[in-house]
C-alpha positions as CSV (number, residue, x, y, z in Angstrom):
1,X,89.7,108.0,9.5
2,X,90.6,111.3,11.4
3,X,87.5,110.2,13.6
4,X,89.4,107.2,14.6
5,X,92.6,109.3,15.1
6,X,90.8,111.7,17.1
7,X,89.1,108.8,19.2
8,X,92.5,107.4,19.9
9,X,93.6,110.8,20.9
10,X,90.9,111.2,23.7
11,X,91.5,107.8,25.0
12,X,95.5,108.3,25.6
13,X,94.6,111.6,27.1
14,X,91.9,109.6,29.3
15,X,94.0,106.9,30.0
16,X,97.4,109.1,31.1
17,X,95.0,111.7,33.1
18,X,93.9,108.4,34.8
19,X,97.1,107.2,35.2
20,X,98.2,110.9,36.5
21,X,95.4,110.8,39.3
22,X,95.8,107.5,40.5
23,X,99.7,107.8,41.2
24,X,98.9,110.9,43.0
25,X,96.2,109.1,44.9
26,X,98.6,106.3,46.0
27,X,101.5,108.8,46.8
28,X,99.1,111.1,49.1
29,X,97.7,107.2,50.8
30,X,101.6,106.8,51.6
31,X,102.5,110.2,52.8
32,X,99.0,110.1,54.8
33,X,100.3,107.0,56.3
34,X,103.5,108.1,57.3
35,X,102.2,111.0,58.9
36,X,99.5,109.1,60.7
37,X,102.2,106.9,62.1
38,X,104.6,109.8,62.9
39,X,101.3,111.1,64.8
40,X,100.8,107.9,66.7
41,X,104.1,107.9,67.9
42,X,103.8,112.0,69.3
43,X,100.1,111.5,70.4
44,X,99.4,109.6,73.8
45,X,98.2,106.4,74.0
46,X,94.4,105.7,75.1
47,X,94.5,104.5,78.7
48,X,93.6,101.1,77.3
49,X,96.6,100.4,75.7
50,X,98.2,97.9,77.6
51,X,101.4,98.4,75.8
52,X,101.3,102.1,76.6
53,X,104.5,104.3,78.2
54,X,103.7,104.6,81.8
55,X,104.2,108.3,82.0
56,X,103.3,110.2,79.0
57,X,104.9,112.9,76.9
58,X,103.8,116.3,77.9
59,X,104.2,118.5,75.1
60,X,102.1,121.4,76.0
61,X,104.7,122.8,78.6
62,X,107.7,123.9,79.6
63,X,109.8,124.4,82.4
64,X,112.1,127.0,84.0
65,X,114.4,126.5,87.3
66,X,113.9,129.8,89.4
67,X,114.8,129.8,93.1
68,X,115.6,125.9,93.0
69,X,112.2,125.2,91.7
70,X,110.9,124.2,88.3
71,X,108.4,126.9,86.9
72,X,105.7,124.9,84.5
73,X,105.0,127.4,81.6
74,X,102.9,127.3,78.5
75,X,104.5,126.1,75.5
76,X,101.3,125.6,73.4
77,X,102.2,126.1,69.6
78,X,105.7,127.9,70.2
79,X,108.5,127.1,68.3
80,X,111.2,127.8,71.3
81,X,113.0,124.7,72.4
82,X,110.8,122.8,75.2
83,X,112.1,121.6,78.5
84,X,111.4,118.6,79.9
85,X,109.8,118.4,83.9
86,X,112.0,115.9,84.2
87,X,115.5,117.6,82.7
88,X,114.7,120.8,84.6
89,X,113.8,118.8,87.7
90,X,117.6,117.0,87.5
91,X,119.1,120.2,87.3
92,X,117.4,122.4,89.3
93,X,117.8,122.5,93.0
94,X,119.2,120.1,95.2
95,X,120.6,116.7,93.7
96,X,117.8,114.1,92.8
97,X,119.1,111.0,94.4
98,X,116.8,108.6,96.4
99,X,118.0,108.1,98.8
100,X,119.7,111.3,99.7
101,X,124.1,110.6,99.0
102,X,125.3,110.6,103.4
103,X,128.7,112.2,102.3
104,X,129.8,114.7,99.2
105,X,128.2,115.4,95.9
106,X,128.8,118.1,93.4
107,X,126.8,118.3,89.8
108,X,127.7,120.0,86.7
109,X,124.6,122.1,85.7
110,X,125.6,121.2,81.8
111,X,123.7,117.6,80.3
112,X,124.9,115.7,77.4
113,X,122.3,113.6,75.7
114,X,123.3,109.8,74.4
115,X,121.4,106.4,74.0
116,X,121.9,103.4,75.8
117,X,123.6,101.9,72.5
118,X,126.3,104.0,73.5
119,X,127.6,103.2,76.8
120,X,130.4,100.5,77.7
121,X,131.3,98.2,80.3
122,X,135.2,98.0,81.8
123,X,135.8,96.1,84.7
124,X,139.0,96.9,86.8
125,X,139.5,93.7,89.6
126,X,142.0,91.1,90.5
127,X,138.5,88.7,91.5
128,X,137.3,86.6,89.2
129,X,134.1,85.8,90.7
130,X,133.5,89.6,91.5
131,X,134.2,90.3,87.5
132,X,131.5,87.9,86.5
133,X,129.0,89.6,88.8
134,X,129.7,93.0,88.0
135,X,129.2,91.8,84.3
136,X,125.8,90.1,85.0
137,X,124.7,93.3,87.1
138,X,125.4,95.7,84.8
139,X,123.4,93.7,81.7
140,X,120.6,94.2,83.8
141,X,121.7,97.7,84.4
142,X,121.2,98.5,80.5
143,X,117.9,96.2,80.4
144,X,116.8,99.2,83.0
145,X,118.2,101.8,80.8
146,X,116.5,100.0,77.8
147,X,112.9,100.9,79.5
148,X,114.0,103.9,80.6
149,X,115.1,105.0,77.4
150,X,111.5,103.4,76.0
151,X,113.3,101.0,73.5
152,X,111.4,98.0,75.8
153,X,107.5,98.2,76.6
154,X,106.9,97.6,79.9
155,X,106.5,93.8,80.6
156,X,108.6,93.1,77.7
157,X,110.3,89.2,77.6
158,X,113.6,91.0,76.0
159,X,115.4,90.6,79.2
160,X,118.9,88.6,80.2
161,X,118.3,85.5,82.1
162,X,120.5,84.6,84.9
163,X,121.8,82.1,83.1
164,X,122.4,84.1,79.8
165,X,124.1,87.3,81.2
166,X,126.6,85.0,82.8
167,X,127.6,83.6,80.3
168,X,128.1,86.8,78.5
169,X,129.8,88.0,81.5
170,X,132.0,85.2,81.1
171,X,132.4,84.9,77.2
172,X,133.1,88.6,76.6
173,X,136.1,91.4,77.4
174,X,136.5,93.9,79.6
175,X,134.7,96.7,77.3
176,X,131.4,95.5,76.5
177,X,129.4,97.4,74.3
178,X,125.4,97.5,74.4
179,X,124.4,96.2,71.2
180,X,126.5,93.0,72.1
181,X,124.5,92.3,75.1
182,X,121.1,93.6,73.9
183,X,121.5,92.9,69.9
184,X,120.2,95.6,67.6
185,X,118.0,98.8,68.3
186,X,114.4,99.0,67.4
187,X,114.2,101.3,65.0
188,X,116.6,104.3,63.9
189,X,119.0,104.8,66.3
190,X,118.9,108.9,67.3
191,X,122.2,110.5,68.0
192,X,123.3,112.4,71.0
193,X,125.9,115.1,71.6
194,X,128.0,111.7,73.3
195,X,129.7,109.0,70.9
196,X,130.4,107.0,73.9
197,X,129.7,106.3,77.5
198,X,132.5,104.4,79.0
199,X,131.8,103.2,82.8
200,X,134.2,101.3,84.8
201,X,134.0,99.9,87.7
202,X,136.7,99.1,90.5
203,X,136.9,97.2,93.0
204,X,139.8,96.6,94.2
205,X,140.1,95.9,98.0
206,X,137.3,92.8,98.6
207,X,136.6,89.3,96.7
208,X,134.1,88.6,98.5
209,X,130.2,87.9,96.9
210,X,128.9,86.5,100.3
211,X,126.1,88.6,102.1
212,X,126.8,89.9,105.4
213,X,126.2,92.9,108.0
214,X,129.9,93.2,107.6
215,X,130.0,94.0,104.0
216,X,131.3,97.2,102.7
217,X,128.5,99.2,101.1
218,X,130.5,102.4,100.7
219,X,130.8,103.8,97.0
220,X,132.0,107.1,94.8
221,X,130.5,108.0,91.4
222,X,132.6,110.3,89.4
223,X,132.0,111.4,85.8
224,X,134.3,113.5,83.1
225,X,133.3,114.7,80.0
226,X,136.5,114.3,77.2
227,X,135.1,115.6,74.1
228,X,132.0,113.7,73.4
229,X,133.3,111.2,75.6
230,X,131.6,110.5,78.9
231,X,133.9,108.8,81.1
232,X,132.6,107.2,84.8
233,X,133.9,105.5,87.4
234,X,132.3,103.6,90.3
235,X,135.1,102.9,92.9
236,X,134.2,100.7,95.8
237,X,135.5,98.3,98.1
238,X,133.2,95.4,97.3
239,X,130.5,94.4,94.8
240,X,128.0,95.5,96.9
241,X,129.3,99.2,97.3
242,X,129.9,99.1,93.4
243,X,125.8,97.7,93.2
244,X,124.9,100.9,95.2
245,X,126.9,102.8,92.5
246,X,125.0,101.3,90.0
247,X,121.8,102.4,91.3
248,X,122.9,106.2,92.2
249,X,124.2,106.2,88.1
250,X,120.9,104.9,86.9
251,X,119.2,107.9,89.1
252,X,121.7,110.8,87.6
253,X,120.0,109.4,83.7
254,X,117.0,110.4,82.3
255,X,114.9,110.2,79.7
256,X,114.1,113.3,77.8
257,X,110.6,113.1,76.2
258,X,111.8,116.5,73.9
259,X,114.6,114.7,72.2
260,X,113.9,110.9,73.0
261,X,117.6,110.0,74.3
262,X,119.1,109.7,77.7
263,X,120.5,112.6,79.4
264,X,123.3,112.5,82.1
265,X,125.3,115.3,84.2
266,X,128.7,116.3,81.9
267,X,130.5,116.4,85.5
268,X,129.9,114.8,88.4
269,X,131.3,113.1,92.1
270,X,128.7,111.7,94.1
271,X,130.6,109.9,97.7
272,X,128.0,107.7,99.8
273,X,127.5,104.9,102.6
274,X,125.1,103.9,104.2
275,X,123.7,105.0,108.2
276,X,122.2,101.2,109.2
277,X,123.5,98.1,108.1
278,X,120.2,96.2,107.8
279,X,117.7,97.7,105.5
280,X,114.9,95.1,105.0
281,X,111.6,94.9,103.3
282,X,109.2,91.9,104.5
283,X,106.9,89.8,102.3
284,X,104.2,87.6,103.7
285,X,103.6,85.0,100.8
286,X,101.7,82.6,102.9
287,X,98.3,84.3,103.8
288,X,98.2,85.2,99.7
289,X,100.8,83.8,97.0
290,X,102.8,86.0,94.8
291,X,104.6,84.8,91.7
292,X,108.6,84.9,91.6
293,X,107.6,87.6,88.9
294,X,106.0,90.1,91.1
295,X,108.9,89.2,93.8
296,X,111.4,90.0,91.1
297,X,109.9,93.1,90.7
298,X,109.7,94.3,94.1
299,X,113.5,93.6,94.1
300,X,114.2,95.7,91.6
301,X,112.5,98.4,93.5
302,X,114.6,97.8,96.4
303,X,117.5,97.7,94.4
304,X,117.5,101.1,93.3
305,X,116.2,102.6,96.4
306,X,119.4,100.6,97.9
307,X,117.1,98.7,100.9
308,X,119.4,95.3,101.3
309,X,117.4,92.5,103.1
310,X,114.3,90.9,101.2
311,X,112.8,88.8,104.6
312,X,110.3,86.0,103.2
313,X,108.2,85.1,104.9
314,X,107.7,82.1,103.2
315,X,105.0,79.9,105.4
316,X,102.1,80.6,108.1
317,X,99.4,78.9,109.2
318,X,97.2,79.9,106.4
319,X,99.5,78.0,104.0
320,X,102.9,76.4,103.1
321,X,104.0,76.7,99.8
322,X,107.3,75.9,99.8
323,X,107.8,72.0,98.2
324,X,110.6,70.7,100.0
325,X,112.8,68.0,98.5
326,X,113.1,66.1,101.7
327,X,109.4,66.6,103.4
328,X,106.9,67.3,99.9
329,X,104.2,66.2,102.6
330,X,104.5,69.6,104.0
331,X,103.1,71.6,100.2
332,X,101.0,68.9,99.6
333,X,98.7,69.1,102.7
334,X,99.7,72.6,103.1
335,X,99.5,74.9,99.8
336,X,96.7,76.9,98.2
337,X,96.9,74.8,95.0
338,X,99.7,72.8,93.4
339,X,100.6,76.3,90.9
340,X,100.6,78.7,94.6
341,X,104.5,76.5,94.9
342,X,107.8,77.6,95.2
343,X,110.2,75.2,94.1
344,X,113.7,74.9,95.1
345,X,114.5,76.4,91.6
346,X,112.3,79.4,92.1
347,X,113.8,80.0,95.5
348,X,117.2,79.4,93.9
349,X,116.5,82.0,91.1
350,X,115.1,84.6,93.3
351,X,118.1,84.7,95.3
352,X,120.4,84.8,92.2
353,X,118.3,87.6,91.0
354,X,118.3,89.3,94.4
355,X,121.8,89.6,94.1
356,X,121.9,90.9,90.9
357,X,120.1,93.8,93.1
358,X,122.3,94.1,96.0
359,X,119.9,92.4,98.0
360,X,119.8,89.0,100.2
361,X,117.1,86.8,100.4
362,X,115.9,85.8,104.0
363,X,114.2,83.0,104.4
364,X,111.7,82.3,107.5
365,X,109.6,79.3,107.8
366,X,107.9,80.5,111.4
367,X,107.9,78.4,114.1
368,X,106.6,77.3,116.6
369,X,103.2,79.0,116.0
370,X,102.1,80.3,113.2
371,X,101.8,75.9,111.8
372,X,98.6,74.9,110.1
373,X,97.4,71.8,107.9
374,X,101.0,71.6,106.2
375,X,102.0,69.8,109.5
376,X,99.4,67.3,109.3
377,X,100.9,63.8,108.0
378,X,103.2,63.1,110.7
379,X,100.8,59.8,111.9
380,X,100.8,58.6,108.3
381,X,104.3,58.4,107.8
382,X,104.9,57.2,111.5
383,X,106.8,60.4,113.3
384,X,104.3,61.1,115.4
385,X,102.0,64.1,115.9
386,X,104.6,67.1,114.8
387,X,101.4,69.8,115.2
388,X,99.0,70.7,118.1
389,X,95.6,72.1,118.0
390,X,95.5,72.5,114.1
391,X,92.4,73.6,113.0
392,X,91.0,73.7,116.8
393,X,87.9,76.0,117.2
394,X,86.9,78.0,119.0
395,X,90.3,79.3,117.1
396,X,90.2,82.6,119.4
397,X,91.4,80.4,122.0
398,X,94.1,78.8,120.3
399,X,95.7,81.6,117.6
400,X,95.4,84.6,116.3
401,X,93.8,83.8,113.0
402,X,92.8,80.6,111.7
403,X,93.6,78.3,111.4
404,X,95.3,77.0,114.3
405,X,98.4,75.6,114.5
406,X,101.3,75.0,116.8
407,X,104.5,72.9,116.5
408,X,105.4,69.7,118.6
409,X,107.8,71.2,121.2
410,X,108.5,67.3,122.5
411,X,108.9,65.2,118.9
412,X,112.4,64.8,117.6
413,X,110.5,64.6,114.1
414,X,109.8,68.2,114.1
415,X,113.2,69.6,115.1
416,X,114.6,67.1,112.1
417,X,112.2,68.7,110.1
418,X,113.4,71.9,111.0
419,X,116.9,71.2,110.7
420,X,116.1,69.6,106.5
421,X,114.3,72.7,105.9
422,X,116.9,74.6,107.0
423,X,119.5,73.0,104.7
424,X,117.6,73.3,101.7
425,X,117.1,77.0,102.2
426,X,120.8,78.1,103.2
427,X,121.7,76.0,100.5
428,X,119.6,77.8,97.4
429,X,120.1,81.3,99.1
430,X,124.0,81.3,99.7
431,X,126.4,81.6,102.9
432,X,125.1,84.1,105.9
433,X,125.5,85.6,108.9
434,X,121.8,86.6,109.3
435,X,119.2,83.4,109.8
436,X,115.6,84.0,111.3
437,X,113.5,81.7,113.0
438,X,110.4,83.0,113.7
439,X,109.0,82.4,116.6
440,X,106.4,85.0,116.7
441,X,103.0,84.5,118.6
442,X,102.9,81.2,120.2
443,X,100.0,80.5,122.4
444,X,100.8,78.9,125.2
445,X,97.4,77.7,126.1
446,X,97.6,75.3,123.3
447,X,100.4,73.7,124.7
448,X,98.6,73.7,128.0
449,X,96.5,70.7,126.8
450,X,99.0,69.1,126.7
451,X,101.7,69.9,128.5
452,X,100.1,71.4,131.5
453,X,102.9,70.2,134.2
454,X,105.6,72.4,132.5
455,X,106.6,75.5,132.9
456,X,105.5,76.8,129.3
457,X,107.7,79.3,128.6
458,X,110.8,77.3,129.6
459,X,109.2,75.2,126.8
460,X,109.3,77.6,124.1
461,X,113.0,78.7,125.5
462,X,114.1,75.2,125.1
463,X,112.0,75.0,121.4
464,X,114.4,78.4,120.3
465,X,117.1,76.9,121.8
466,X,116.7,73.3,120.1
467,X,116.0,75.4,116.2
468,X,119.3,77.1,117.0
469,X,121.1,74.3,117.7
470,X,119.4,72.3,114.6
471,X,120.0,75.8,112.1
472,X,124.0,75.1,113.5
473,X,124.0,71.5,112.1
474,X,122.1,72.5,109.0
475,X,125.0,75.6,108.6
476,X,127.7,72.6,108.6
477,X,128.2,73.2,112.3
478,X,128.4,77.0,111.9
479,X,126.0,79.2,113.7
480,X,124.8,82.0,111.9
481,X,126.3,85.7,113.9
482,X,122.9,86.6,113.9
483,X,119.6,84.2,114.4
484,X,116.9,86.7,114.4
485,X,113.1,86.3,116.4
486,X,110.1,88.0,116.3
487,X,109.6,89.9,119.8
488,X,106.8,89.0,122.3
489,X,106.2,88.7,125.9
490,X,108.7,85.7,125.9
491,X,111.7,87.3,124.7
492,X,111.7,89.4,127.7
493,X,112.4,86.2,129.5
494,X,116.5,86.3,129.3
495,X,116.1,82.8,128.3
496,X,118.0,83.2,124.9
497,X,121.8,84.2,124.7
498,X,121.8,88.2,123.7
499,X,125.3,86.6,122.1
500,X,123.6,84.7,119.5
501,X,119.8,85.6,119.3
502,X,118.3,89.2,117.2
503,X,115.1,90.6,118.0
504,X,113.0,91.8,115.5
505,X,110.9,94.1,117.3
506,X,107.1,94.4,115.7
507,X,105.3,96.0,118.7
508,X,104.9,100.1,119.4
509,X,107.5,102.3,119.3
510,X,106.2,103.4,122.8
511,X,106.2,100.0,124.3
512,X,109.0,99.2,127.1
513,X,110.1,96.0,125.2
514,X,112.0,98.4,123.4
515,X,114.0,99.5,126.3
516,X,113.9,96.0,127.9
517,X,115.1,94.3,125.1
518,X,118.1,97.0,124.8
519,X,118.8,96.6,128.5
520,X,119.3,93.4,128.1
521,X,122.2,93.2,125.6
522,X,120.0,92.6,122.3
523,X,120.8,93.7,119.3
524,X,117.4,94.6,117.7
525,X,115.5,95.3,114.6
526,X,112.9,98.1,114.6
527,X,109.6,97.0,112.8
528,X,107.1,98.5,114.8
529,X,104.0,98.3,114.2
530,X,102.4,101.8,114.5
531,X,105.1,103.1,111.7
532,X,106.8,100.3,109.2
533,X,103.6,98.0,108.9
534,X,102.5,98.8,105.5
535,X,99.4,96.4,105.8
536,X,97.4,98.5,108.4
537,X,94.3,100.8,107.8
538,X,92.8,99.3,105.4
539,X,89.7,98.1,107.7
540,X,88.6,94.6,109.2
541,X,88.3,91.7,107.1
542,X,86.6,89.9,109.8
543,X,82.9,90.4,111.1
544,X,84.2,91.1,114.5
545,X,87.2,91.5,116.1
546,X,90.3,93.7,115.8
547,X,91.6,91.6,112.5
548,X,93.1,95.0,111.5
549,X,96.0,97.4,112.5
550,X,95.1,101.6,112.0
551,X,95.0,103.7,110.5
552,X,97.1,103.9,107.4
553,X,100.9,104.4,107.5
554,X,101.4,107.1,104.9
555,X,104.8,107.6,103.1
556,X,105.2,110.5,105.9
557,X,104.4,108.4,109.0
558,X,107.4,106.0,107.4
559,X,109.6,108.8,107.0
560,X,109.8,110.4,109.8
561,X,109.6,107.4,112.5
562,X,112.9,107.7,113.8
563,X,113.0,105.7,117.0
564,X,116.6,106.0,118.0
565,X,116.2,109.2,118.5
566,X,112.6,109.6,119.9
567,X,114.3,107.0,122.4
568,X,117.5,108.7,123.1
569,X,119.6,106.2,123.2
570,X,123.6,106.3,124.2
571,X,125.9,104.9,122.0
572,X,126.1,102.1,123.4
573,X,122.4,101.1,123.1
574,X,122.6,103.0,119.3
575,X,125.1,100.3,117.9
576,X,122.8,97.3,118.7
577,X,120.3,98.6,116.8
578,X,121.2,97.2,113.1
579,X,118.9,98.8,110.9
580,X,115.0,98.3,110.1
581,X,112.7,96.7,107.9
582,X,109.1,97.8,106.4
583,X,106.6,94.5,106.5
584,X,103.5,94.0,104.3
585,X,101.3,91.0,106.0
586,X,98.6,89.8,103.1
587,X,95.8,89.3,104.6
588,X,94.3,92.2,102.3
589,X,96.9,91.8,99.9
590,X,97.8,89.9,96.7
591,X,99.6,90.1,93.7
592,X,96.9,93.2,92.3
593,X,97.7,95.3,95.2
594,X,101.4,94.3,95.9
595,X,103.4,97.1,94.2
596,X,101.1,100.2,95.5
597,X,100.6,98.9,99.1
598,X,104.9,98.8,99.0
599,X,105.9,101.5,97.1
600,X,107.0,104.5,97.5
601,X,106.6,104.0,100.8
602,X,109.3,101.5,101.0
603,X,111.4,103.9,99.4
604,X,110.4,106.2,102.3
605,X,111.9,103.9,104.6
606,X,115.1,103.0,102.9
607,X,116.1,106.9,103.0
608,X,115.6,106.8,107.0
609,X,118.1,103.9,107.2
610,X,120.4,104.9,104.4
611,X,120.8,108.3,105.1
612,X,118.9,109.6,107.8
613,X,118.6,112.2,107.5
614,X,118.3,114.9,111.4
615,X,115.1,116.1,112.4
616,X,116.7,119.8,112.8
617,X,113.3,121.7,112.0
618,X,110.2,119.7,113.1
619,X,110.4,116.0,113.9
620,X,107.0,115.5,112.4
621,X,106.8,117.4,109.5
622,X,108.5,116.3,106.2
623,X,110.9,119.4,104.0
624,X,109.5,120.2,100.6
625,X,112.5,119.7,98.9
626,X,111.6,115.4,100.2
627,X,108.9,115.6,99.0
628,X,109.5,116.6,95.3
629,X,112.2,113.8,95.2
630,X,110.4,110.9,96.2
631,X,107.9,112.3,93.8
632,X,110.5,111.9,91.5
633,X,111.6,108.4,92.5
634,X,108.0,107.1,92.4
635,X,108.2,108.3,88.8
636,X,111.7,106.2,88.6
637,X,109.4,102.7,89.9
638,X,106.8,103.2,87.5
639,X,109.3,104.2,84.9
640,X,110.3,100.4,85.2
641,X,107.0,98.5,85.6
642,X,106.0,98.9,89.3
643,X,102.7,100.4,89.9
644,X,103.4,102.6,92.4
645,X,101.0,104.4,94.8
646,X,100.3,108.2,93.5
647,X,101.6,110.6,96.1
648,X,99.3,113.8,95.3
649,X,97.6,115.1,92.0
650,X,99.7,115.1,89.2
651,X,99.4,119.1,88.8
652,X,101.2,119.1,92.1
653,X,103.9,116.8,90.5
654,X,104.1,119.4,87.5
655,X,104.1,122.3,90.1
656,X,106.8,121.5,92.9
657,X,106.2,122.8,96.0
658,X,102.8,124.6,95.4
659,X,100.4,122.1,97.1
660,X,103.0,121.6,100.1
């Protein structure tokens, strides 16, 4: 019996020590699987993560600001407070806008930290319309501050539609908190030294949403700190001064890797306009299709760098991918494939977007030259031959890259053509005063086969003339101010009204068509080719033959091209020059190589036109302090999902000013 007892005994002991060990087991599985998780989220991500943060937290060092530059300092295993690189960066030095304020600025040296769950939206105008847009801009603003702030992996789908954020511009009050427009935060919300960040906007003066070289871009940024209140304004006389604002606000927040939240300036008044009206960026989408995605995203880069005027270059002879609703022919015979389209929707959509941005869309469909197989159908559908010497050989002769193609200068079909296209386009990308035509290249020994008892270049003066007239009817009898062309030999002819006509000038900043076209009362563009061609130096793609422009325009070359000055030009000449625009022809390009081959180096050129600033030291040689802000910028775009180009090695990032 006390066997028994004493068997019992040994089995309750057995059976509790069991019990004992396997509760600690499963207590020491949880606590080692909250701590591998609370690792995963400090340690950084293998390079193969394709949901990974595109710029990694830096634990191992800190920073310090001496003489207006950021010391990187070790910081392995202390228990002092880190500093970011990028929170000493923002308030060390001179102010880290991109691109540069024109006007006054002063910063507050204090930060307050706060998430994006904690700013708020009043809108102070009289226009309707202008509300509404404000609205829909700034849900996008917070979508940015979202990934900024690392709540959104980059290429997340949690983003307001078009069609969503208006209607929550329209359904919801003047104060509109985050968590209404972006629903609740992933994971624990972490508290700042700010309860609130209110922004209002006002505008006050303009009602107008129209683009236009007339429009108002001026803006002031002002922030007050009321316990731990944050209170900004934006004050401008338009919506597209108040964008502007936008942009320079997103630019004074950061993300703090050592805390996780955003960090802003406690005080602050930032006062800005821009130096050129016109501030483009150019996208070939014939010679290589890009999805509305990857145009969407090169619009938000222009956005915040504030560049104005997305040019599309929507057709060449390579391809047509635009599927009209009057002429489908034109797609059908003349895109890649039936998925390399643009619809009128996507059109439609990338201008509603672009304006989200502060930027217009610009459509060109090129013509005369520049035609290929999209023109070939006329016979079958009884207009007549709308297109010469398409797909001629040997093409040399006839183009300057297959394959050939030149428009009809003598069919009423093609100039009714011309005029449809023309509706459909003004009609998905909004009211204007800027149209362009094309009308680069033409060869005129094509139309010598045909046409060889004319005087040629009367013909293409009467083709220009005959669009212009046609864009008028398509514009409901309402010329565009400005109806821009690509320069050539032709446009030195005097043929086209200096009244009417723009020139966007493509050739070298040396050449005499510069002066020429000047002389002669033209308002003009500056694209030349030896500075703001973004395609060049990147080799032949052809066995022989030129097929290439050299060498590579670097960020520098961009920067510094200042050809109103090199040119030293009066006034007078000065005014007609409305701004610039950087182009990116795709012969070497597509959608993998888009966002490197543009930026920063687009960003380099919207700084020349928005600020420009003098060439007071060396008109070749870039300041330090530009270059640690555009490194800083770049960081911005790839903060957001653009892949831009590297500048330097990264230890020069971390080290400002050493490798200069």
């Amino acid at each position: 019996m006390s066997l028994a007892v004493s068997l019992r005994r040994a089995l309750l002991v057995l059976l509790s020590g069991a019990i004992f060990i396997l509760t600690v087991l499963y207590w020491n599985q949880g606590a080692t699987k909250a701590q591998a998780y609370n690792e995963a989220l400090e340690r950084p991500r293998s390079h193969r993560d394709a949901n990974a943060f595109p710029i990694p937290v830096e634990k191992s060092w800190t920073y310090k600001c001496e003489n207006e530059r950021c010391i990187r300092l070790g910081h392995h295993g202390k228990s002092a407070k880190r500093v970011s690189f990028i929170s000493c960066s923002m308030t060390c030095g001179d102010i880290n806008i991109w691109p540069h304020p024109t006007h006054k600025f002063v910063l507050s040296s204090h930060t307050h930290s706060f998430s994006v769950e904690d700013v708020q939206l009043q809108v102070d105008t009289s226009h309707r319309e202008v509300r509404k847009q404000l609205q829909l801009a700034f849900d996008w603003f917070l979508k940015d501050l979202r990934q900024i702030q690392r709540l959104i992996y980059v290429g997340s789908s949690s983003e307001p539609t078009v069609s969503e954020s208006s209607s929550k511009a329209h359904r919801h009050a003047d104060m509109e908190p985050a968590a209404t427009l972006f629903g609740a935060t992933f994971g624990v919300k972490q508290a700042g030294d700010l309860t609130s960040v209110q922004v209002k906007i006002i505008v006050h003066k303009s009602a107008d949403l129209n683009f236009s070289l007339d429009n108002d871009e001026t803006y002031q940024v002002t922030s007050i700190t009321d316990g731990h209140r944050l209170q900004v304004e934006i004050t401008a006389n338009s919506y597209f001064g108040a964008r502007h604002g936008l942009s320079t606000l997103q630019q004074m927040i950061w993300f703090d890797d050592e805390d996780h939240l955003l960090h802003t300036y406690a005080n602050s008044k930032v006062r800005d306009a821009p130096k050129f009206r016109y501030r483009g960026l150019m996208l070939d989408t014939s010679r290589h299709f890009f999805s509305v995605e990857s145009i969407k995203r090169t619009i938000v880069g222009m956005g915040l760098a504030k560049l104005n005027r997305f040019h599309w270059h929507l057709t060449d002879a390579q391809s047509f991918p635009y599927v009209s609703r009057y002429y489908p022919e034109l797609a059908e015979h003349g895109a890649y494939s039936e998925s390399e389209t643009y619809t009128e929707q996507d059109v439609r959509e990338v201008a509603e977007f672009a304006k989200i941005y502060g930027v217009q869309v610009i459509t060109e469909i090129d013509a005369p030259a520049h035609v290929g197989n999209g023109w070939d159908w006329g016979p079958k559908r009884g207009m007549g031959e709308l297109a010469m010497c398409i797909n001629q050989q040997p093409w040399s002769f006839y183009c300057g890259e297959p394959p050939c193609g030149q428009l009809n200068p003598k069919n009423n079909h093609t100039y009714l053509i011309l005029q449809r296209l023309y509706e459909e386009l003004l009609q998905h990308t909004g009211p204007t005063d800027f149209f362009h035509l094309g009308g680069d290249e033409v060869n005129l020994d094509c139309w010598a086969q045909y046409f060889n008892d004319t005087d040629l270049r009367g013909l293409w003066c009467d083709f220009m003339l005959q669009a212009m007239a046609r864009l008028k009817l398509a514009n409901n009898g309402v010329p565009p101010k400005y109806v821009a062309v690509w320069s050539s030999a032709l446009t030195n002819t005097k043929c086209l009204p200096n009244s009417q006509f723009t020139v966007q000038v493509w050739g070298g900043s040396t050449w005499q068509e510069n002066y020429d076209l000047l002389d002669n009362g033209y308002n003009v563009i500056f694209s030349h080719v030896d500075a703001w061609y973004l395609d060049c130096g990147f080799g032949s793609w052809r066995a022989t033959g030129d097929a290439a422009c050299a060498p590579y325009r670097t960020w520098q070359n961009v920067y510094k091209h200042r050809p109103w000055e090199r040119m030293r030009l009066d006034k007078k000449r000065r005014k007609q020059v409305l701004g610039g625009e950087v182009c990116m022809w795709t012969e070497q390009v597509d959608e993998n190589q888009l966002d490197n081959r543009l930026w920063p180096r687009s960003a380099a050129l919207a700084e020349r036109l928005w600020t420009d600033p003098s060439d007071d030291h060396d008109m070749d040689i870039v300041p330090p302090d530009v270059f640690r802000r555009i490194s800083l910028f770049r960081n911005r775009l790839v903060e957001l999902g653009i892949r831009a180009e590297a500048l330097f090695p990264k230890y020069c990032a971390q080290n400002p000013g050493e490798c200069i």
